[in-house]
Residue, then its C-alpha position, 0 to 999 in steps of 0.5 A: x112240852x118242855x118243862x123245869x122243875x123245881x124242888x121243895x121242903x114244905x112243912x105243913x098242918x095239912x095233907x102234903x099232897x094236896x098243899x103239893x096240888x096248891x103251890x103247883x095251881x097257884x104258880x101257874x094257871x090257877x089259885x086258890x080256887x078254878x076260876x072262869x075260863x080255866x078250861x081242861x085244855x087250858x090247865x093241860x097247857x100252862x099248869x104246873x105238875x106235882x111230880x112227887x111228895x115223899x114225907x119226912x116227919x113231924x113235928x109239934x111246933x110250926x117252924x114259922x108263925x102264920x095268921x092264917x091257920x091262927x085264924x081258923x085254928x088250925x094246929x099241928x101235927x105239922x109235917x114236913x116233906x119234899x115236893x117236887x114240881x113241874x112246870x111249862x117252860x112255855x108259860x115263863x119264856x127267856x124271863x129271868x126274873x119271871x122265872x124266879x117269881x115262879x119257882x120263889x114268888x107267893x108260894x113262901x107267903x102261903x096260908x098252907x105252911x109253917x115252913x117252905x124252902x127252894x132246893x133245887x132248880x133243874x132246866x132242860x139244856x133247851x130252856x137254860x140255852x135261851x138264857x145268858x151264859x157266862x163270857x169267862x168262866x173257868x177256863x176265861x179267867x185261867x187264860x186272863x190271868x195265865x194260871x193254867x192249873x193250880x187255884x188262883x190266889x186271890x186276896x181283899x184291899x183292906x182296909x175295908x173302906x177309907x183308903x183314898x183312890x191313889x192309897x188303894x192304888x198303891x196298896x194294888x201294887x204291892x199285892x201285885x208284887x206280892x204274887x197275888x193272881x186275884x185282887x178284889x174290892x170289899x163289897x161294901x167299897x163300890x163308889x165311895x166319896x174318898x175313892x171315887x171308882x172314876x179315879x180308884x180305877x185308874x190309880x189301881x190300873x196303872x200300878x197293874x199295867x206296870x206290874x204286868x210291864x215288868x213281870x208279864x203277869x196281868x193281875x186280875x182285879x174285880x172292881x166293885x161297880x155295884x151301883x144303878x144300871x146305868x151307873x154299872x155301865x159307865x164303870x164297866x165302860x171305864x175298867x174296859x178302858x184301863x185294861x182291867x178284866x174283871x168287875x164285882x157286883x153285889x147281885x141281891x141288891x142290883x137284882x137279875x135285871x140290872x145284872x142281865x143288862x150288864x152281862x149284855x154290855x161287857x166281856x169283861x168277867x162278872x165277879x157275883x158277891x152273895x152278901x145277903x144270901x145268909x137272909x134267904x138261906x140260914x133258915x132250914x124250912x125258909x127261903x132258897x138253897x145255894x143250888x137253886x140261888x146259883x141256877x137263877x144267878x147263872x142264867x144272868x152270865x155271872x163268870x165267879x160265884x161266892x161259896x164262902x170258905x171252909x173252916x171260915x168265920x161265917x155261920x155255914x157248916x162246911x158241908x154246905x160250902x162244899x156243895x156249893x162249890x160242887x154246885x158251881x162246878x157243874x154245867x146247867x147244860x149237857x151242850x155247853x161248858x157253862x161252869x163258874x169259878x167258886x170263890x172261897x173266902x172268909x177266914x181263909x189262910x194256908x191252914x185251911x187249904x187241905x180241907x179245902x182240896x180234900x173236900x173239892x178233889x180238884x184246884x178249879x177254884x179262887x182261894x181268897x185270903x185277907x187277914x191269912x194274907x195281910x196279916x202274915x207276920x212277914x208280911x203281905x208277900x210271905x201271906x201269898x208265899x205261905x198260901x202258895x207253899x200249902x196248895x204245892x204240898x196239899x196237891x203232892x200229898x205233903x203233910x203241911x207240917x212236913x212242908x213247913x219245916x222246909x218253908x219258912x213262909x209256911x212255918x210263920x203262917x202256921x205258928x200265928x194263925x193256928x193259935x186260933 
């Protein structure tokens, strides 16, 4: 019988063997209690297993308030442990978002804990074939963009929002010019009253189309489409049109459905942003891990998956950003080369390039950079060339002391941004 497992921290008030017992019936054939009709041979098929419970501590204080054992009484010593889970394939299918109703669903609502977390999601090759793969991934976006090694360099259109469609055009361009591989839109820029994706795409697109006339180097721009299915759709419809190559989504907010059905319609490389995953995630003993969140959000196809950056401005430990990208990295399946390109942004410039190969070990990745770029003091151009200059020396094992002395792009880059 084939079977995915899942598994857990839990803290609890009760034995963490039999509230192991509870999430495995309750996610399956069972509840709370055996109900009419949950024969042996039933429960032999469709429920779930408990495949181990190793404790870990405790502690005086619930991580998480909860009525239910308020009450009956019910406190502490509340113990935490690992869970891990086993459950039929059988009983979920090709069904994205069943799937995550049964290894994410009630089970945080649970009266049992005072703390529970998704840590990981494993398939059988089987299983995770029968679901969406990406249409690019790594190597796709290489042979788009025609950067064969090295990271791609990527940057932001900032200002955020406001720029008119024929403004963010003209600023696409000179991020072309400027050497840039990658350039995306802002999440919070998808189909705004001052710029119109029917006409920002376009105006963007045709400053690309010239760049890559002139230059023969097809940038690759990842257009925020979030939006309603349909919606999504159309947009996709029209960056196919314009020659682009690349779309974003907002995922929390679109939902695996609607991103499923997007995959389905497009070649086109599906550029996943993660924001809000800090809601589900910032919490030890609440929500879901990266590792688990990526499983789930790569069975919907999605070509690139947001890690965050290393030594960046938002609130994850480097630790977890570089296992993130690991996480990105590694095939779902033994049979198919499914990996997704990480990409690093927050806070980015040159200076945080060696931490960033030191920790990865490899250039498999998009390095995006806003302010490390737009706010070079030489400008845009010199940002991109400072980016590039610290990877060339970072890759050769240079100090980027040492390069700078030799790059003046470097060197400017260092003096401004290293004062932080």
């Amino acid at each position: 019988m084939s079977r995915f497992e899942a598994s857990y921290l839990i803290e609890t008030p009760f034995d963490p063997a039999k509230v192991a017992e509870v999430m495995a019936g309750e996610q399956s054939s069972g509840t709370f209690t055996r109900v009419h009709g949950e024969t042996d041979e039933l429960r032999a098929r469709s429920r779930a297993e408990v495949l181990s419970v190793v404790e870990l501590g405790t502690r005086g204080a619930p991580s998480l308030p909860n009525a239910y054992l308020d009450r009956r009484g019910v406190t502490g010593p509340y113990r935490q442990a690992r869970v891990r889970l086993a459950f039929p394939a059988a009983n979920v299918g090709a069904n994205l978002p069943t799937l995550a109703a049964t290894v994410a669903g009630n089970l945080y609502d649970l009266g049992e804990v005072t703390g529970l977390r998704l840590e990981s999601i494993a398939l059988p090759d089987a299983y995770r074939l029968a679901f969406d793969l990406p249409r690019q991934g790594l190597s796709g976006t290489r042979a788009l963009t025609g950067v064969s090694a090295g990271p791609l360099v990527g940057s932001i259109i900032k200002p955020n929002v406001g720029l008119s469609a024929e403004e963010t055009g003209e600023l696409a361009g000179q991020l072309c010019e400027a050497g840039l591989d990658f350039i995306k839109d802002d999440e919070i820029c998808a189909d705004p009253a001052h710029a119109p994706l029917a006409a920002r795409v376009p105006a963007v697109m045709r400053r690309v189309r010239a760049h890559a006339d002139r230059t023969g180097k097809q940038v690759m721009v990842a257009f925020n489409i979030t939006d309603e299915t349909d919606a999504m759709r159309r947009h996709a419809d029209l960056v196919a049109k314009e020659g682009g190559s690349c779309v974003m989504v907002s995922l929390n907010w679109c939902g695996f459905s609607a991103v499923q059905t997007l995959r389905r319609s497009t070649d086109l490389v599906l550029h996943g942003h993660r924001n809000g995953y800090g809601a589900l995630s910032r919490d030890p003993l609440l929500g879901i891990s990266f590792q688990a969140y990526q499983v789930l959000w790569r069975l919907a196809g999605v070509d690139h998956m947001h890690v965050h950056g290393l030594r960046g401005k938002f609130a994850q430990e480097d630790r977890e950003v570089v296992e993130s990208a690991r996480d990105c990295a590694m095939p779902l399946s033994s049979t198919t080369d499914d990996r997704v390109m990480p990409a690093f942004s927050s806070g980015q410039w040159a200076g945080t390039v060696p931490a960033t190969y030191a920790a990865t070990g490899n250039a498999d990745l998009l390095f995006m950079a806003g302010g490390g770029i737009m706010a070079h003091p030489q400008g845009p151009a010199a940002g991109v060339a400072s980016i590039r200059e610290a990877w060339e020396a970072t890759m050769a094992g240079e100090s980027l002391e040492s390069a700078a002395a030799q790059q003046g792009a470097l060197r400017a880059a260092m003096a401004f941004f290293g004062k932080a």
